[in-house]
N, C-alpha and C positions, 0 to 999 in steps of 0.2 A: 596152595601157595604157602611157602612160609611164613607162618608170622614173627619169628625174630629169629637172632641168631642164639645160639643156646650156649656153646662152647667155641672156644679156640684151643688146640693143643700145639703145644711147642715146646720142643727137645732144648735146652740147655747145655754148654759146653762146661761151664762152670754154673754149678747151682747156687753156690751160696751167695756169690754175686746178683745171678740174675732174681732171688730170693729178695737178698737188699734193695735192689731197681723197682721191683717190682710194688713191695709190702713198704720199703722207707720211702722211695722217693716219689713212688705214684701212688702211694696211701690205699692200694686193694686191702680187702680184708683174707683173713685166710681162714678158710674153709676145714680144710684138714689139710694136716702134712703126714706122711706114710712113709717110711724107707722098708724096701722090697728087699728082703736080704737075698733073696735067692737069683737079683740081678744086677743087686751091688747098685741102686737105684733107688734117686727119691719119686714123689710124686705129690706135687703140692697145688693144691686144688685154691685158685684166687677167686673172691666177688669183687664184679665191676656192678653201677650202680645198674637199679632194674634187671637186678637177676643173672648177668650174662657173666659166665665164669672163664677162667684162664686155666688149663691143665700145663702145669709146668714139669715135666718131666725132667729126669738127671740121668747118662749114665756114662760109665768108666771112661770108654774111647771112642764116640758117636762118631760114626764113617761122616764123612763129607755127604750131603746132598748129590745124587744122582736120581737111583730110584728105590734104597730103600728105604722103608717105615721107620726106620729105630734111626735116622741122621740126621743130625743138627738141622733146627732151623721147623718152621712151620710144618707139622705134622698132618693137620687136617681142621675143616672150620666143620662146624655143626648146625645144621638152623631147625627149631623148634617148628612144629605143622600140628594142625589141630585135630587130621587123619593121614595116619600117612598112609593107607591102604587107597584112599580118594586121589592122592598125590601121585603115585605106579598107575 
């Protein structure tokens, strides 16, 4: 069974906005920020309290939402397990 959620990752259209929203106006702390030169992409890692972090990703032209991984909007959520080979 999980015991908490660990991550949330989500693509950004505009990073520096959603950077502001995130770290001015809902007070996350920030982790590390990274720019991935090779994808022209940030990658800013937020704490929420008790551990649970934000993966805020950035890049160029993020496709709309359909079905792939690299488009705008909620990426995937993560939940922390105490085994996960007990969990399969």
């Amino acid at each position: 069974m999980p015991l908490r959620l660990h991550h949330v990752a989500i693509i950004a259209s505009d990073y520096e906005c959603s950077k502001r929203f995130y770290v001015d106006v809902l007070g996350l702390r920030i982790v590390r920020e990274v720019y991935r030169e090779d994808r022209r992409s940030y990658k800013l890692d937020l704490e929420l309290a008790g551990g649970v972090q934000i993966e805020l990703f950035s890049f160029p032209d993020p496709p709309q939402r359909v079905t792939n991984p690299e488009a705008a909007g909620l990426r995937h959520l993560a939940l922390a397990v105490d085994d996960i080979d007990a969990e399969l």
